[in-house]
C-alpha positions in Angstrom: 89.9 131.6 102.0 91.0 133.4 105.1 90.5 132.3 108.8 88.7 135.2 109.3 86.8 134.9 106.1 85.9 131.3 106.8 84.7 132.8 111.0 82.9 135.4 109.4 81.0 133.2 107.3 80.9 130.8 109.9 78.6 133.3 111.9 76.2 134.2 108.9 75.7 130.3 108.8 74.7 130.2 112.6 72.4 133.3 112.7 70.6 132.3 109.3 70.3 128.5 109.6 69.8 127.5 113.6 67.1 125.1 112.8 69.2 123.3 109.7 69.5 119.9 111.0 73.0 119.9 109.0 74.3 122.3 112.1 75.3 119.3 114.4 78.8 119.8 114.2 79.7 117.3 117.0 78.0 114.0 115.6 80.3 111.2 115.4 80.9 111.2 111.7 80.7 114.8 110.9 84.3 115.4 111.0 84.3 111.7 108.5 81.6 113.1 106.0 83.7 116.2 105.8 87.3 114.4 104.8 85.4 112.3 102.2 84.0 115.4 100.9 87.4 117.3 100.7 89.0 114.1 99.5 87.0 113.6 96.4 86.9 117.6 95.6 90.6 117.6 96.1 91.2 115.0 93.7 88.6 115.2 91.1 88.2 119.5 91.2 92.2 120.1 92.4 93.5 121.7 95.5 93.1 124.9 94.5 90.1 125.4 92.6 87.8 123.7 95.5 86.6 125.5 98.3 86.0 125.3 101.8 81.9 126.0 100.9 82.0 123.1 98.0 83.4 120.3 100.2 80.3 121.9 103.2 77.6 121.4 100.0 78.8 118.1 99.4 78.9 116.5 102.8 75.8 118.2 104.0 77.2 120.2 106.8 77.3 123.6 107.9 80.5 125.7 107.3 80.9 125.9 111.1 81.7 122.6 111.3 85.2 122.8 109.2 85.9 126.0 111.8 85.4 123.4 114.6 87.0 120.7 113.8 89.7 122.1 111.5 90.0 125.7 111.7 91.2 126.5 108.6 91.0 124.7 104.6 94.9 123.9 105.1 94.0 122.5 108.9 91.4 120.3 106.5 94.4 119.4 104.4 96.2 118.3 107.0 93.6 116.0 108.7 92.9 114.6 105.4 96.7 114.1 104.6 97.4 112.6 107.9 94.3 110.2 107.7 96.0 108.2 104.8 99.9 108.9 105.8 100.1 108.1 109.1 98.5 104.2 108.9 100.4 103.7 105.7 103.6 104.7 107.1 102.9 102.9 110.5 102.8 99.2 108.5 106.1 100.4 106.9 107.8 100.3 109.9 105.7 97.6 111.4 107.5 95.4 108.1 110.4 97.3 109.0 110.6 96.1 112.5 109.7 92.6 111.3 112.6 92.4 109.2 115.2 93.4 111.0 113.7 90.5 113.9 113.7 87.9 111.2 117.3 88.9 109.6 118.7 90.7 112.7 119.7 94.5 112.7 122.4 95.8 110.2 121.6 92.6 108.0 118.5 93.9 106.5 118.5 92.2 102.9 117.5 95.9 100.4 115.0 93.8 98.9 112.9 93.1 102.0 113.4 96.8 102.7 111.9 97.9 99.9 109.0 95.4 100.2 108.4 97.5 103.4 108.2 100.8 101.8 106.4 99.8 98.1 103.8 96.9 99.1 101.9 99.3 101.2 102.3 101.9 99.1 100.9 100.1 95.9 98.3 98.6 98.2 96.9 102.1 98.8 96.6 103.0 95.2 94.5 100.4 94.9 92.6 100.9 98.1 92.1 105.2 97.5 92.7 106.5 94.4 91.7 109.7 95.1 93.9 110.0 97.7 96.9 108.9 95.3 95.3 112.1 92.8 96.0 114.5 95.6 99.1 113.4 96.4 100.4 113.9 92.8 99.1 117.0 92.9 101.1 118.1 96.1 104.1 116.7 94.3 103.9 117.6 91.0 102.6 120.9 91.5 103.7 121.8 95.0 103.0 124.7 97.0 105.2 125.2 99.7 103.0 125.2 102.5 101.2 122.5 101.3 104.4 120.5 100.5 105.7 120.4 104.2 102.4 119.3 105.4 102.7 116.3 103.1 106.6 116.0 103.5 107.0 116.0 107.1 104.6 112.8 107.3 107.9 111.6 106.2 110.7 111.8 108.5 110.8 109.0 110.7 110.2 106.7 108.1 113.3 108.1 106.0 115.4 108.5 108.5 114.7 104.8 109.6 115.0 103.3 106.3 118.1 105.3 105.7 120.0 104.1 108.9 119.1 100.2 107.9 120.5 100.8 104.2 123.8 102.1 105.9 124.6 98.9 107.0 123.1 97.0 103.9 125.3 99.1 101.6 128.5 99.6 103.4 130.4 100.0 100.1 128.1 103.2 99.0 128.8 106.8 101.1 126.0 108.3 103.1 126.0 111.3 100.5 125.2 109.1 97.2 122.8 106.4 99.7 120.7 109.9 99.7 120.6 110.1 96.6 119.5 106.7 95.9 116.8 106.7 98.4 115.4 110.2 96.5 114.9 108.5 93.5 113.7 105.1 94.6 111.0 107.9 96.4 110.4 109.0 93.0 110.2 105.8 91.3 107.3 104.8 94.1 105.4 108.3 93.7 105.5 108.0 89.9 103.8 104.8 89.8 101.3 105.3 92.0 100.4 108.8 91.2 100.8 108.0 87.4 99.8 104.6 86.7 97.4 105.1 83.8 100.4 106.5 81.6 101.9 103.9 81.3 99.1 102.0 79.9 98.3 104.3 77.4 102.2 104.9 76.3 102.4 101.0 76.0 99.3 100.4 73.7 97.3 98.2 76.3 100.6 95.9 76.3 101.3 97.2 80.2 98.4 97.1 82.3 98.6 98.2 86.2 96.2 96.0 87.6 98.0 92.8 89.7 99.4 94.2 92.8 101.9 91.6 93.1 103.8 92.1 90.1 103.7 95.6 90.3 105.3 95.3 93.8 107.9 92.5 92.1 108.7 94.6 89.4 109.3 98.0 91.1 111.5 96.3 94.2 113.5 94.6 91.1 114.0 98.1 89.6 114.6 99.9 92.8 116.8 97.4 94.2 119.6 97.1 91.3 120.1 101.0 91.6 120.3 101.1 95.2 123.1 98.4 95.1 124.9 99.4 92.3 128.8 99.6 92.0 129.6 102.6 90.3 128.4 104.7 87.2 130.8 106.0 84.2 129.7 109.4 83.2 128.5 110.5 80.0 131.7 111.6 78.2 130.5 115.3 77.1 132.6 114.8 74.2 129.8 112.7 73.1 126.9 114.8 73.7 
């Protein structure tokens, strides 16, 4: 929906409904009742398919108040986004900055620095689910405007883990350490965003549900491809 869509309804809301109770745009958990809305729509109905007038009907509020408080459905997105990302992020490098005071700076051990980006992570799949349903969806279907809203929660946290792992890997070049870190991203987004595959795939015998193995497990995984040696390549010969 369009800005001036949304305004124009926006009016037709205020001239027919003055007396709705639900017109307090301003009360101190308006702006709350309309992210838990959008958060659950998002993630049970999908991005696209849920509108700015479903996520009003389901927290009880007038259309007016996404117009003041976000000013557009991709405004919403961003609030909502920002509400999960930028906490999460902030204990990253809260671990981050703990580390590097225990071990000192350039000494970093790539395990602990991957305890500071996955432990929070998995934490949060367990904490909002439907949060981690959204996120799959910017990722796995992405839209580019959507994308860079969720990407560019990013940035200071990759270029901060990036610039420890330079001096923890000093025997891999800057080009394949990029690399690496793209798909130990991938590695964390996958499991959070698609933990219920993998217990169906295994038959029950994998089961998602102790935080601290799935936290061991994945920095065990992570950590042997960040730090390994070299690769041979396939020999096309044989493929």
């Amino acid at each position: 929906m369009s800005r001036q869509a949304i305004k124009v309804d926006v009016y037709m809301d205020i001239m027919n409904s003055r007396s709705d109770r639900r017109f307090n745009m301003t009360e101190p958990n308006t702006k709350d009742k309309i992210l838990d809305s959008a958060e659950y729509l998002f993630a049970n109905k999908g991005l696209k398919e849920t509108s700015v007038r479903d996520i009003t009907s389901h927290a009880n509020v007038h259309l007016a108040a996404v117009n003041y408080h976000f000013n557009t459905k991709d405004g919403l997105l961003r609030a909502l986004v920002e509400r999960r990302l930028r906490p999460l992020n902030q204990k990253r490098l809260e671990l981050l900055d703990k580390y590097e005071k225990r071990f000192g700076q350039g000494s970093v051990p790539v395990e602990s620095v991957l305890h500071a980006l996955i432990a929070p992570g998995i934490k949060m799949c367990f904490e909002t689910p439907d949060f981690l349903k959204i996120a799959g969806q910017i990722v796995s279907h992405p839209d580019e405007e959507t994308y860079k809203i969720y990407l560019s929660n990013f940035e200071v946290l990759f270029t901060r883990v990036r610039d420890i792992l330079v001096f923890s890997l000093p025997h891999i070049s800057q080009e394949e350490l990029m690399w690496r870190i793209h798909f130990v991203t991938g590695a964390v987004i996958h499991t959070c965003t698609n933990h219920t595959g993998l217990s169906v795939l295994s038959h029950g015998v994998c089961e998602m549900n102790d935080q601290e193995e799935i936290v061991n497990k994945l920095i065990l995984f992570c950590a042997a491809g960040l730090k390994a040696d070299k690769y041979s390549p396939v020999n096309k010969e044989d493929e």
